[in-house]
C-alpha positions in Angstrom: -22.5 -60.7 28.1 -26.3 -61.1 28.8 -25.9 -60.7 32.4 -23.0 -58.1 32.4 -23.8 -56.4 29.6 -22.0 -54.6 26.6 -21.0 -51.3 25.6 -23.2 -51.0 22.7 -20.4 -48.9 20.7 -18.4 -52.7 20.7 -21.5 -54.5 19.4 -20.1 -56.0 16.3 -21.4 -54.4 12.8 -21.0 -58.2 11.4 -23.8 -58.8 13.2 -26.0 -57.0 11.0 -28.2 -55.3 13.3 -26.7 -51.9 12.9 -25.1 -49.8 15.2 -24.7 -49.8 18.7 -27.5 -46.8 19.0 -30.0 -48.4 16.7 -29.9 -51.7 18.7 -30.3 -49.7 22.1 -33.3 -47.6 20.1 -34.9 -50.5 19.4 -34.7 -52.0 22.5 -36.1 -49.1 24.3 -38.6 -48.9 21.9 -39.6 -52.6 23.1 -39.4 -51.8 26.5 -41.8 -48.9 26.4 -44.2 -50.8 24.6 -44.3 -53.4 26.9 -43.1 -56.3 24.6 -40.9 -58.1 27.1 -43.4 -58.1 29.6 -45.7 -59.5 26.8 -43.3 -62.0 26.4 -43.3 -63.2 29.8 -47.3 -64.1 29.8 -46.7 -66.0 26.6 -44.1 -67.9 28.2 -46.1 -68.8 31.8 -49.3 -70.0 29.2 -46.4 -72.0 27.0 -45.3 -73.8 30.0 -48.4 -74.5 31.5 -49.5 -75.8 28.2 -46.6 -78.6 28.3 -47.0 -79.5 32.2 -49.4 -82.7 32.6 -52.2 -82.1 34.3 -55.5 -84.8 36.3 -54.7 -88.0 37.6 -52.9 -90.6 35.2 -50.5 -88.3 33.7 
């Protein structure tokens, strides 16, 4: 589903995350702020952090 994506009327309410709309609002709402690219930069430094690095390692 993360690659082919779902109609967001068929997101389940179990789920607790609302409806469909409110997800898709909120996840505009991330976009446009710029979280996921925010996310990305965090990620690269995270990995870098954990790769060895100098001789010996």
């Amino acid at each position: 589903m993360l690659h082919t994506g779902i109609q967001w009327e068929y997101l389940p309410q179990e789920l607790g995350f609302g409806s469909g709309m409110t997800c898709w609002r909120r996840l505009a709402t991330g976009n446009e702020a710029g979280v996921w690219d925010q996310l990305r930069v965090l990620l690269e430094k995270l990995r870098s952090a954990d790769k060895p690095t100098g001789p010996g390692r």
